[in-house]
N, C-alpha and C positions, 0 to 999 in steps of 0.2 A: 457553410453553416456548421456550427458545432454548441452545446449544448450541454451542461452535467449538472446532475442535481446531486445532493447531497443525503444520500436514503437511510446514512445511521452515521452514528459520532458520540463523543463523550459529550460533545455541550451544540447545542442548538438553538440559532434564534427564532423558530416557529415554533411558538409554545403548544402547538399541537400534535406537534412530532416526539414521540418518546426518545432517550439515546440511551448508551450502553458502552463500555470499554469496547469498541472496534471499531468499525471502518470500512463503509459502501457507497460506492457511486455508480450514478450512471452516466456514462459518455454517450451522446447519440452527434455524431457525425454522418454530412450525405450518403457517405457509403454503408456506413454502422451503426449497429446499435451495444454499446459494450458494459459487462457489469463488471465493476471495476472492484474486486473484493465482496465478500458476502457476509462482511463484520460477524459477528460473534454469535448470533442466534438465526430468528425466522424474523427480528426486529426490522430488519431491512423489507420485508416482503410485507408487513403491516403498514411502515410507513408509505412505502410505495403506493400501499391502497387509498390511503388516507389523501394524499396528493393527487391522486387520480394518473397512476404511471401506472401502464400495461410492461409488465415484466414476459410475456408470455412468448414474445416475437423476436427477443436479444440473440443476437447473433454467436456472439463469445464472452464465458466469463474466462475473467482474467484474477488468477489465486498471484501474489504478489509473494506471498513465502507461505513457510510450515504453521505458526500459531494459530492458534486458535480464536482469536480476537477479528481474523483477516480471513479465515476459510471455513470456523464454524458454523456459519448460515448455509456453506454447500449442499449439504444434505437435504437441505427444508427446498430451495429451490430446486432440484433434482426431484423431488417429491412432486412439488405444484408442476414441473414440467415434462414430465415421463413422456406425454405425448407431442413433444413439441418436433418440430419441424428437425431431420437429418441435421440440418447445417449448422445446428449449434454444437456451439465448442468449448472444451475447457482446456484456458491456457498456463500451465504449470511447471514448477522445476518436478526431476521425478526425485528431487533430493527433500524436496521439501514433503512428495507424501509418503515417503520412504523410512524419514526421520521421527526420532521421538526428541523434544523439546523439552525444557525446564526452565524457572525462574525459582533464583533464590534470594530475590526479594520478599524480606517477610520470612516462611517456613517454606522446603521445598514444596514446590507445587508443578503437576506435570499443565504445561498449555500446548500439548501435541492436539491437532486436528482429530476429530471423528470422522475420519473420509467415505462419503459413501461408495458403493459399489460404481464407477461409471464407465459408461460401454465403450470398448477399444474405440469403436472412430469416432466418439468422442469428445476423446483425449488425444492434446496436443501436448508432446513434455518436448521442452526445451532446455537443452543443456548448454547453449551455445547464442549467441546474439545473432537473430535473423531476423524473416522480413516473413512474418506467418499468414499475413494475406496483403492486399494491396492496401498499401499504406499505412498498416501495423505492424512497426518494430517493436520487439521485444528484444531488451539486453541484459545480459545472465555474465556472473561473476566480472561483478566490479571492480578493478585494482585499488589496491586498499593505500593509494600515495600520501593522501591526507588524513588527518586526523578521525578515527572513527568515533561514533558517537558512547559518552563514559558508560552509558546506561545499559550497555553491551557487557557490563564485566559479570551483572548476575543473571548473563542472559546461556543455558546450556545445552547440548546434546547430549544423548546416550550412547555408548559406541559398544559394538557388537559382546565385547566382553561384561556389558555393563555400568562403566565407568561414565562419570560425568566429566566433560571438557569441554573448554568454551566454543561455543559458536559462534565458527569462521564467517555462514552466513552465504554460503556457496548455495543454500535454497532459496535465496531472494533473487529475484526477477522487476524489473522496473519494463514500463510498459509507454512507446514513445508514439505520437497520431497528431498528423497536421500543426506539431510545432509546441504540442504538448506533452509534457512530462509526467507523469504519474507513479510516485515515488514510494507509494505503500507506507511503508513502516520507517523508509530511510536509515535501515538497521548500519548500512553499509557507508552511511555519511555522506550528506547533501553532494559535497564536494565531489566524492569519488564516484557519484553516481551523474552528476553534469562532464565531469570531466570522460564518463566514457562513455556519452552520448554526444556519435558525428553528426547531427543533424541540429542545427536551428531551433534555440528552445524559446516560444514567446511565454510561454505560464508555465509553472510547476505546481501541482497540485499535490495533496498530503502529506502522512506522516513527517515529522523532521527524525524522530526520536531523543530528540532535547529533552530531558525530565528534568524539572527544578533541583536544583539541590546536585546537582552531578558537575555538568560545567561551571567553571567560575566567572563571573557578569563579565571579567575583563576577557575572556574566552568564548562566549559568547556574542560579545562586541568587538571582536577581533573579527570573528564570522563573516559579522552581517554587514560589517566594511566589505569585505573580502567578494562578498557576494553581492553587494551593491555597484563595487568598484569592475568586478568582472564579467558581471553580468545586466548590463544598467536598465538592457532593455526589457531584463523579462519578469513579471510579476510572479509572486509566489502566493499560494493560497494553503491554509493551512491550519489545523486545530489537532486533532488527533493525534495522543504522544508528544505531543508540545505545551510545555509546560506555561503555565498561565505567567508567570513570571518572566519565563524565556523568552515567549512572545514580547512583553513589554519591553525587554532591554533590544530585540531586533529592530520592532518596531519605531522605538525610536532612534536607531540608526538610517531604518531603510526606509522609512513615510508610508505612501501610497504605493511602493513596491510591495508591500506586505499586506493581505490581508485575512481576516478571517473566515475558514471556510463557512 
């Protein structure tokens, strides 16, 4: 049995759901219960309620990288669950709460997380691709063989002297469970992120980080061959940081392999 609901997004088809620039799920597999990102506010924890989804009983969140859009809601759930049960967990790079973030899309603006204070056992940081409980892999620095996503060039860090430089993206984390992929932000590109997962993928869920206007259609449709041809069996689901456009030139590449989250 497996199961994810979609508790915040830039576009939603339940008109009674509000959304936001970010990106929250919930996985509930036999064994687990997992929030999958904590999007960009307390929005995910409203909609939850609105749905009738108990958040109180999750087992592990799982932060997918540093911004803000993916880990700004931490704090609000850390809030509603001060008392919750020992065994939850948060699964993170320590690159990603360590870092300060920038986009220079637009005028600089910082998207670094507001992290809240959270108790050593906790916190799970993972620097490396392991297996952090029974039958959650988590895989940490993706080899970057194929093409990264263009939407990376005004995406930056600060480095200790102050200097802005681009983000290699060593804090993203992709999170893999019973055949599912869950890809965040896909800062690191679809590709290289299938390509460094050994296990069996039947769905892929989130981010692509495709923004319209970066790739060019015949680049994007090069893609979604690429990934239809290589991957025949496995569906992708997806909306957040994919641009409306983008989706439409995949879409009609890859059918019913694609859908929206």
């Amino acid at each position: 049995m497996m199961k994810w609901t979609v508790l915040s997004d830039n576009r939603s088809t339940n008109s009674r759901l509000s959304t936001e620039h970010g990106l929250s799920i919930l996985l509930v597999t036999e064994r687990h219960k997992i929030l999958l990102d904590t999007g960009a506010s307390d929005l995910f924890i409203r909609n939850a309620e609105l749905l009738g989804i108990d958040l109180s009983d999750v087992d592990y969140v799982f932060i997918s990288h540093g911004h803000s859009d993916h880990a700004g809601g931490l704090r609000y759930f850390l809030e509603r669950n001060r008392q919750a049960r020992t065994e939850f967990k948060v699964i993170v790079s320590p690159d990603a709460t360590s870092g300060h973030f920038f986009s220079k899309r637009g005028n600089l603006h910082s998207i670094t997380t507001e992290w809240p204070t959270i108790d050593e056992d906790r916190l799970v940081l993972i620097d490396q691709t392991c297996e952090v409980a029974d039958g959650i892999h988590v895989i940490a620095h993706m080899p970057q063989i194929h093409p990264m996503p263009k939407g990376n060039q005004h995406l930056y860090v600060q480095d200790s002297d102050g200097n802005y430089i681009h983000d290699d993206f060593r804090h993203e984390l992709v999170l893999y469970v019973d055949g599912l992929l869950f890809t965040g932000c896909a800062h690191s590109g679809l590709e290289n992120i299938l390509s460094a997962c050994p296990w069996p993928v039947n769905t892929v869920v989130g981010g692509f980080h495709l923004l319209d206007g970066q790739e060019t259609d015949e680049e994007i449709n090069a893609l979604a061959h690429r990934l239809k041809e290589k991957y025949p069996e496995t569906h992708f689901y997806t909306s957040h940081c994919t641009g409306d456009h983008v989706f439409e030139v995949m879409k009609d590449v890859m059918g019913e392999q694609l859908t929206e989250l």
